[in-house]
N, C-alpha and C positions, 0 to 999 in steps of 0.2 A: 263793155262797162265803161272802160276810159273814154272813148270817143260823146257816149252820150252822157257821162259826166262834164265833161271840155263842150261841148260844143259842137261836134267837127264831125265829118266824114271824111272816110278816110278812102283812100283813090281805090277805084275797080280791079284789083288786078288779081291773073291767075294764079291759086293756091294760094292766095289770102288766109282763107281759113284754118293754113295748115301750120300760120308763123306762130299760132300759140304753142299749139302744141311741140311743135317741134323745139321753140323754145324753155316752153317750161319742163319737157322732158329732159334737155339738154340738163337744165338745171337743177334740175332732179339729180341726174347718176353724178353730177361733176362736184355739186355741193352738199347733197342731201345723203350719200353715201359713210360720209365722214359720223352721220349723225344712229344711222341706222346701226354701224358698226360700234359706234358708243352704247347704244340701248342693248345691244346684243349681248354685250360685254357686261351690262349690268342687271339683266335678267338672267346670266347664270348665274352670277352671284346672288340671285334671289335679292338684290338689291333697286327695284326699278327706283327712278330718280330722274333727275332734268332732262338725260338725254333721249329717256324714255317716252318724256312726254314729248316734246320735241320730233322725234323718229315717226312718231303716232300719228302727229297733227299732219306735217309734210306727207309720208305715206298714204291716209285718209286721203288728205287733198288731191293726191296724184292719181291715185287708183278710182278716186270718185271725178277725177277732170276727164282720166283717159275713158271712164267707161261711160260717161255724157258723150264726148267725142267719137265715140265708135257707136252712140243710136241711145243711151239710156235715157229718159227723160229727167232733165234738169239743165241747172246752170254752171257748165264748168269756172274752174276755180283756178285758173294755171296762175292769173296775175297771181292772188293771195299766195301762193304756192313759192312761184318765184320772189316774192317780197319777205315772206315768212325766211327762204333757205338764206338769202341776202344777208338778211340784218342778223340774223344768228352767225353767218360763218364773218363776219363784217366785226362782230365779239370777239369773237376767236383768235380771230387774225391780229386784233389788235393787245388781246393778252400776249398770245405766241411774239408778237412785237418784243415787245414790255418787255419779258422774259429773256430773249434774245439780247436786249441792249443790256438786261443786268449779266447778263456770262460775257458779256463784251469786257466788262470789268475785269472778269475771270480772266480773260486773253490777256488785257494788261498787265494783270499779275506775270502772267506766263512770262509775261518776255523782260521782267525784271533778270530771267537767267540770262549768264550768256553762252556762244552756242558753242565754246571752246572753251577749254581750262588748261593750264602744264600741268601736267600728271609727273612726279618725282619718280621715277625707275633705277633704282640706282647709285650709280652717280652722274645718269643724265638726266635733261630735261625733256618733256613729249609732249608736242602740242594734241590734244585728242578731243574730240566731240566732248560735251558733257553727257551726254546720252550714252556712252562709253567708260564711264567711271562707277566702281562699285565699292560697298562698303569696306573699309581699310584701307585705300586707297589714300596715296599722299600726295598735296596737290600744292604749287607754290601761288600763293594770290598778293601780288603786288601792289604798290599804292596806286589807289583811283580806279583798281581793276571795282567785279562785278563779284562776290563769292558765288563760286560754283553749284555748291551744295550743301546740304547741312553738315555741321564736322565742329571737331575741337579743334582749338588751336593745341599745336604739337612745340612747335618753336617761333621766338619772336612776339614783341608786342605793338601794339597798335590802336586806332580808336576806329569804331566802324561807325557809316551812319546807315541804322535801322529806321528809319522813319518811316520810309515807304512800307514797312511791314508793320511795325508797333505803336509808330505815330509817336517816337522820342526824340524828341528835336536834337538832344544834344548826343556827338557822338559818345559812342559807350565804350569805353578803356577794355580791350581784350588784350591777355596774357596766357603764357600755356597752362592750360585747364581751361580756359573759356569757351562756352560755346557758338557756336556763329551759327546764321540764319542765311541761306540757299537767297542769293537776289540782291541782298545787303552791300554796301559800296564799301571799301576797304579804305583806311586814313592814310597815311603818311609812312607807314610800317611796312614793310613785308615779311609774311607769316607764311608758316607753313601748316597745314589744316588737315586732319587725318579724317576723311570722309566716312559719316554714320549714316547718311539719310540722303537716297537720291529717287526720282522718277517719284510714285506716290508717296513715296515717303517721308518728302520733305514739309516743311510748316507751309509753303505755300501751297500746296497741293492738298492741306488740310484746310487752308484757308477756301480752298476749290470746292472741298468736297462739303463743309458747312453752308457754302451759298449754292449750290446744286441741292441740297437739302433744303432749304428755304423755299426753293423756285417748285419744289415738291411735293411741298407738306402741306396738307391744308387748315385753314384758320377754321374757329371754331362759328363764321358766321357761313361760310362755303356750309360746313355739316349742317348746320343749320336750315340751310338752303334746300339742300339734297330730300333734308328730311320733310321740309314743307313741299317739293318736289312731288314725292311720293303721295302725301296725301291727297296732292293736287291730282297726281294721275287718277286714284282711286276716284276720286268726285267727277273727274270729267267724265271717268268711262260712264259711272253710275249716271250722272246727267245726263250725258249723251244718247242711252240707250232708254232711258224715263220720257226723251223727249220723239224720240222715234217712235216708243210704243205708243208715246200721246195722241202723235200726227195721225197714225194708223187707227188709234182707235177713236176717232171721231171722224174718221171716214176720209179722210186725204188721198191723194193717190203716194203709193212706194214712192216714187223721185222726189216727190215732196218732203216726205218726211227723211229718204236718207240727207235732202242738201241740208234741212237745216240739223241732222246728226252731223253733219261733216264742222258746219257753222259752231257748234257747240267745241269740238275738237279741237278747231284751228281757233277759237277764240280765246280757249283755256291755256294755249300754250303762254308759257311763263317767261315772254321777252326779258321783263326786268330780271329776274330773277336769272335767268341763262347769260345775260348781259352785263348788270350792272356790278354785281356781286365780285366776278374772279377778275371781271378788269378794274377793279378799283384797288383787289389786293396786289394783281401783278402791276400796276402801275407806280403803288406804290413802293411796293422791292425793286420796280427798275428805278425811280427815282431816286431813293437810296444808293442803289448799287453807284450811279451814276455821280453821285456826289460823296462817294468813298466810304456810305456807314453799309455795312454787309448785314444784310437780319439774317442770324441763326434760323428764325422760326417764324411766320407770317402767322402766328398767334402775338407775337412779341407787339407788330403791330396794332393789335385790339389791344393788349394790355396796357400798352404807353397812355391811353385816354386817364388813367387813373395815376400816372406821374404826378409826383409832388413836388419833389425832390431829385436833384439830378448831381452823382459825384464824380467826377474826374479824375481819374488815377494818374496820370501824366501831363504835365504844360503841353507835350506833342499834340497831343487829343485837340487843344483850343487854339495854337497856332500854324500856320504853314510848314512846318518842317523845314525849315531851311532860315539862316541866319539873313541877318539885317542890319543895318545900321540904321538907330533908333534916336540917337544925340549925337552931337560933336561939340563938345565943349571946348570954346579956343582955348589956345596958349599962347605963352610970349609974342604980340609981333603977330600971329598969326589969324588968320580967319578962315571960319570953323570951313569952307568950301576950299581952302588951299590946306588943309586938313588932311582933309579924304582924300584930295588929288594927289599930295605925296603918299599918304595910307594907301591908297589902291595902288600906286607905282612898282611901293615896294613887297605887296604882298599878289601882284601880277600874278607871276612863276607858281606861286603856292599852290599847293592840292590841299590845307587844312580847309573844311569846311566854314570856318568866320572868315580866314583871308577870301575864299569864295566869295563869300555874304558879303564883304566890305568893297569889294572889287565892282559885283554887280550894283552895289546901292548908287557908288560912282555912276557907271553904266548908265542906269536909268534915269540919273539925275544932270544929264550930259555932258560929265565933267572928264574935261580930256586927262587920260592918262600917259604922263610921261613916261620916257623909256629909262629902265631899271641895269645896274650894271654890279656883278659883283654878287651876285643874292645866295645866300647861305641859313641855310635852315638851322634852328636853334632850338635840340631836343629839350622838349621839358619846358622851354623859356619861349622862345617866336620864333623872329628870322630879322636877317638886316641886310642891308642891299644899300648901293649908292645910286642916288635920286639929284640929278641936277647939279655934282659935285659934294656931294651932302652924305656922309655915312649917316642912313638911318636904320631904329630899331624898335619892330612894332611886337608887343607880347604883352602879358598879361600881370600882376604883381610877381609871379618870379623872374621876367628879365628884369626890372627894377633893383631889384637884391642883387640880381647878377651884374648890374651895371654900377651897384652903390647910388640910386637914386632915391627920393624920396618926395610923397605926395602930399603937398601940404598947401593950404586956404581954401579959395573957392575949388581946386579942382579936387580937392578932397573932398570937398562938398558934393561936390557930381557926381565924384563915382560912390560914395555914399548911398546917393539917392539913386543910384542906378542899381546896386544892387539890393539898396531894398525892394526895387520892383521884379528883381528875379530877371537884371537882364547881366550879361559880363563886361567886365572894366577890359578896354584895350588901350594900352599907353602907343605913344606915338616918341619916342625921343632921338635927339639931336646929338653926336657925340663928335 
């Protein structure tokens, strides 16, 4: 068929005849198996459907190529055969894809744990797997560590940052009775956390098991699908077998009327519908997954077309998760770039989350950071450090009160207007 559609003959050679077959057999058991055990699976359930139709056409095709091949008269079909198993498993592959890169998301979650915790025994300390910790368990989590597991805080306070889990930018003040979340990065504090939730039990492993639930559920245009499927098989067989009886009874020979039964089968088969359908749903959960929003439920997807209205439970939801520096309003003498280069100096050392944010804004904006001497953390209030001969002291309005300082004219204006945008005042001063 190819050669005298193109043009071309194709060179003499021995057992020519047998590269179809032996091809489109190939492709038969290696790809069209997958399909066959689909339909199989859905006619005990008294449910035939896409893979049914599918299993039929490929099947038909094969068993009407091989018995041309072996003396029946007609026109073997192995290309249509091999083209047909292609573009179907060529779907598949590419949802399976899709699907894949969204649990990839899932992995990332995973390794938000980390692979060791101190377990409290005692009155010693035990470095132990976290795979090895069970509930009651009491476990020390230092500043800047990884929380091991889900738990209360037992002793000590601290501020965690959740973002990577809740998408809350700012850290969250825990105390004993609080609870922490397995993954979550620990502040400035060291606590001690009495372990409730480990292995499935933890929020991320819930968070696991909702987008494994996603990736499984089907959208109501998939049933939809299945169910035009069905009718479709229904028509084709009835077609198929109205148009064999036709050929036959107006006096055709058999091979004639089975090729164009076979033609009727493999024309019915439902590309689009086997195709377009579950890769446009897993594409788009892998897209998602990919860009951090998780769907519960690939129905959630069809329902969003009827969004109006969209509410936001947390600032985390709409920014980065992570601190910035957004103005620098100068002071005395100063400009607002030698600012930040003593700001980041002195808040180098630091593990608070904004000293982080203010350090890196430095960073990317290539402002050299000077070296810091002296640096002493300041509960409650900042920290202060000597920077270039210079005791400074950077925190928030309660080092002010603690220093006896006061904000007044244009910088008062600033930081006015900076908290009316929902961002936080950091003073910078000189003592």
């Amino acid at each position: 068929m190819l050669p005298r559609a193109l043009g071309y003959t194709p060179p003499a050679i021995p057992g020519a005849q047998a590269i179809a077959p032996l091809f489109g057999t190939a492709v038969f058991l290696a790809g069209g198996l997958v399909f066959i055990g689909g339909a199989w699976a859905e006619l005990r359930a008294r449910r035939p459907g896409m893979m049914t139709l599918v299993a039929l056409a490929i099947t038909v095709a094969f068993a009407f190529s091989a018995a041309v091949t072996l003396g029946f008269p007609g026109t073997p079909l192995w290309e249509e055969l091999a083209t047909l198993v292609t573009i179907m498993l060529l779907g598949h592959w590419i949802e399976m894809r899709s699907i894949a890169r969204a649990s990839g998301a899932l992995q990332e979650l995973a390794k938000l744990l980390p692979e060791v915790a101190t377990r409290i025994a005692g009155d010693r300390l035990e470095e132990v797997p976290v795979d090895d910790l069970r509930e009651g368990d009491l476990v020390l989590v230092r500043p800047g560590q990884a929380v091991p597991a889900d738990g209360i805080v037992r002793e000590g306070e601290t501020k965690v940052n959740e973002a990577m889990v809740t998408g809350e930018s700012n850290p969250v003040p825990k105390k004993p009775g609080s609870r922490v979340i397995g993954g979550t990065v620990n502040g400035s504090g060291a606590v001690r956390v009495e372990v409730t939730g480990t292995g499935d039990q933890t929020a991320l492993a819930g968070i696991a098991r909702l987008v494994g639930q996603a990736q499984s559920s089907r959208s109501r245009t998939q049933a939809l699908a299945d169910r035009a499927a069905f009718g479709l098989t229904i028509v084709a067989l009835a077609a198929g077998f109205v148009t064999l009886a036709a050929w036959i009874a107006i006096g055709d020979d058999t091979g004639y009327a089975v090729e164009r039964l076979v033609a009727v089968l493999v024309v019915a088969c439902p590309h689009a519908l086997g195709l377009a359908i579950p890769l446009v749903v897993a594409i788009s959960t892998s897209l998602g997954a990919a860009s951090g929003l998780l769907v519960r439920d690939r129905r959630a997807l069809e329902e969003a077309r009827r969004l109006q209205v969209v509410v936001f439970d947390k600032t985390g939801t709409l920014t980065r998760g992570e601190f910035g520096v957004v103005e620098v309003a100068a002071g005395p003498g100063l400009e607002p770039r030698e600012i930040l280069r003593l700001a980041a100096a002195l808040e180098h050392d630091s593990e608070h989350p904004i000293a982080r944010g203010i350090v890196r804004t430095a960073e990317e904006q290539g402002v050299e950071i000077a070296p810091a001497e002296a640096f002493e953390a300041l509960p409650g209030k900042g920290a202060s450090a000597r920077v270039a001969g210079r005791t400074l002291f950077a925190g928030g309005p309660s080092l002010l009160a603690h220093l006896g300082l006061a904000v007044e004219g244009p910088l008062l204006a600033s930081v006015r207007r900076a908290e009316a945008n929902g961002r936080a005042a950091i003073f910078l001063a000189d003592r």
